[in-house]
C-alpha positions as CSV (number, residue, x, y, z in Angstrom):
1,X,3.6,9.3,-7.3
2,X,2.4,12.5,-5.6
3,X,-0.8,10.8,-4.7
4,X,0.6,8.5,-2.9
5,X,2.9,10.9,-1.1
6,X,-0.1,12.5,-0.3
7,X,-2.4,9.5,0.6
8,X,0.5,8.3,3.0
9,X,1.0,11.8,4.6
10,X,-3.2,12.0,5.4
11,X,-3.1,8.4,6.8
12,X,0.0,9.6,8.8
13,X,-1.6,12.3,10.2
14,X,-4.7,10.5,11.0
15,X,-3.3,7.8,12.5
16,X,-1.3,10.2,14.9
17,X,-4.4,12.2,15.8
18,X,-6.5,8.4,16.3
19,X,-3.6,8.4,19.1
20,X,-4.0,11.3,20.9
21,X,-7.4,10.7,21.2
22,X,-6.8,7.3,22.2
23,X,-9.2,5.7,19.5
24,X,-8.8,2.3,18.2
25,X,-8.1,2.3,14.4
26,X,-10.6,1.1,12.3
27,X,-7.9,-0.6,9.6
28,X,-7.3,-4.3,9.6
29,X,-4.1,-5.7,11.5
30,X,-0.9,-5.3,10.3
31,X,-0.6,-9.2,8.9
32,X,-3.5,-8.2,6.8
33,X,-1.8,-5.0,5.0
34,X,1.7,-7.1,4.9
35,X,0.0,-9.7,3.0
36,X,-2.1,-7.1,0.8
37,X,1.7,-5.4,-0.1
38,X,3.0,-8.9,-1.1
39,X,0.1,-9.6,-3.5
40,X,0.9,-5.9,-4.9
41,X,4.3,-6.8,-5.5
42,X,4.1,-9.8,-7.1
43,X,1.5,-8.4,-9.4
44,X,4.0,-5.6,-10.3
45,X,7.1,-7.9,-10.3
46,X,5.0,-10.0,-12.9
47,X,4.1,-6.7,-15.0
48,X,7.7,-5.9,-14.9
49,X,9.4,-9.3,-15.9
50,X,6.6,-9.3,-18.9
51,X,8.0,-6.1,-20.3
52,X,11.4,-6.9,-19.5
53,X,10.9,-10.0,-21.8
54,X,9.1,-8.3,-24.6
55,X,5.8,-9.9,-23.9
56,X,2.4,-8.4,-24.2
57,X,1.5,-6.5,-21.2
58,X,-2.9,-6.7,-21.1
């Protein structure tokens, strides 16, 4: 958990400074990451209804 903490807190500070300098960011748009969080979701939301089932989690 800490790493992400910490991975979100560099991006944040990045991101601040790639606005002060007025540079465009180099990430993808923010449809892109949306999407990207759903398929994480769902691929945790399946890992968790597995376990909560009792089935075998690869």
């Amino acid at each position: 958990m800490k790493a992400y903490f910490v991975s979100l807190m560099v991006g944040l500070v990045v991101g601040v400074f790639y606005n002060v300098l007025s540079v465009k960011s180099p990430a993808p748009p923010t449809i892109a990451l949306v999407g990207l969080l759903g398929m994480l979701g769902g691929e945790h939301l399946i890992l968790l209804v597995r376990s909560l089932l009792g089935l075998s989690v690869n």
